[in-house]
C-alpha positions as CSV (number, residue, x, y, z in Angstrom):
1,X,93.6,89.7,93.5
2,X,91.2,87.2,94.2
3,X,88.2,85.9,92.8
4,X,86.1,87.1,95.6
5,X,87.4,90.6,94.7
6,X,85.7,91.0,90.9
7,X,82.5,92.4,91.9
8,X,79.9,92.5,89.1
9,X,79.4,95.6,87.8
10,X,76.0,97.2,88.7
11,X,75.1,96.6,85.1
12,X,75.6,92.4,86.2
13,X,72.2,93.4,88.3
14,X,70.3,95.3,86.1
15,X,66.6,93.7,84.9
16,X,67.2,94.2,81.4
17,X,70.0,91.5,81.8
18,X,69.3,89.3,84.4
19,X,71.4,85.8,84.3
20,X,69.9,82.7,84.1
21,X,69.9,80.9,87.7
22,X,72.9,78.6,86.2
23,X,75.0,81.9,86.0
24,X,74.6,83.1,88.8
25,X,74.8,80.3,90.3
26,X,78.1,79.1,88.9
27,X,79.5,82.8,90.1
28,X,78.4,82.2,94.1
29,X,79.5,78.4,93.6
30,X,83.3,79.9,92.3
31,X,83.6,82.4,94.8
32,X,82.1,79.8,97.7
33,X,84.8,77.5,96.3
34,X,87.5,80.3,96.9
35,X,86.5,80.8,100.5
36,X,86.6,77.5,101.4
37,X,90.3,76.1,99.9
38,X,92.3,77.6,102.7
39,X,90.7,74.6,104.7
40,X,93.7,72.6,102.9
41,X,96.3,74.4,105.3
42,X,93.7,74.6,108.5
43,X,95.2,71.9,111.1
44,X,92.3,71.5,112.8
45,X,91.4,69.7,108.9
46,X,92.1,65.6,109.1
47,X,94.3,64.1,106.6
48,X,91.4,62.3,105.1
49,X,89.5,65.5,104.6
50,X,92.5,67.8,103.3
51,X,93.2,65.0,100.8
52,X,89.7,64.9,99.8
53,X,89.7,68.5,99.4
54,X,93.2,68.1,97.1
55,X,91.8,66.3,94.8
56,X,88.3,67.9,94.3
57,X,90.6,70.9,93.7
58,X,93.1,69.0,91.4
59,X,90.2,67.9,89.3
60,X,88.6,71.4,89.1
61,X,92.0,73.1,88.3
62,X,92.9,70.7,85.6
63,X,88.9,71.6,83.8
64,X,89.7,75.3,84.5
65,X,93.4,74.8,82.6
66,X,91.7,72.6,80.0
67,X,89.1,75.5,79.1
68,X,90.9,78.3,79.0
69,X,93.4,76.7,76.9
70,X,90.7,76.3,74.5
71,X,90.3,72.7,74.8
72,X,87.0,71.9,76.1
């Protein structure tokens, strides 16, 4: 299962609990995050680019560990 497969619930929509645009956009900015990581094994991607790609993911993989270990 992906990320890109846990679709809010209709409730996530309703008015009487809309998100605040930080939320929502948070949610679209994981997801868009998701969809674009397989770029890492495209080889039409340079070696510059993949790397860069590496270690923006690095980074954001170590915060993800580091919060839901509880440490943040």
């Amino acid at each position: 299962m992906t990320f890109s497969d846990l679709n809010p619930s209709p409730e996530w929509h309703a008015p009487e609990r809309r998100r605040t645009p930080d939320v929502l956009g948070a949610f679209n900015l994981i997801r868009e995050c998701e969809r674009v990581l397989p770029l890492v094994c495209d080889p039409s991607v340079g070696a510059e680019e993949r790397a860069m790609l590496l270690r923006a993911a690095e980074k954001l993989y170590a915060t993800l560990g580091m919060i839901l270990a509880g440490k943040n």
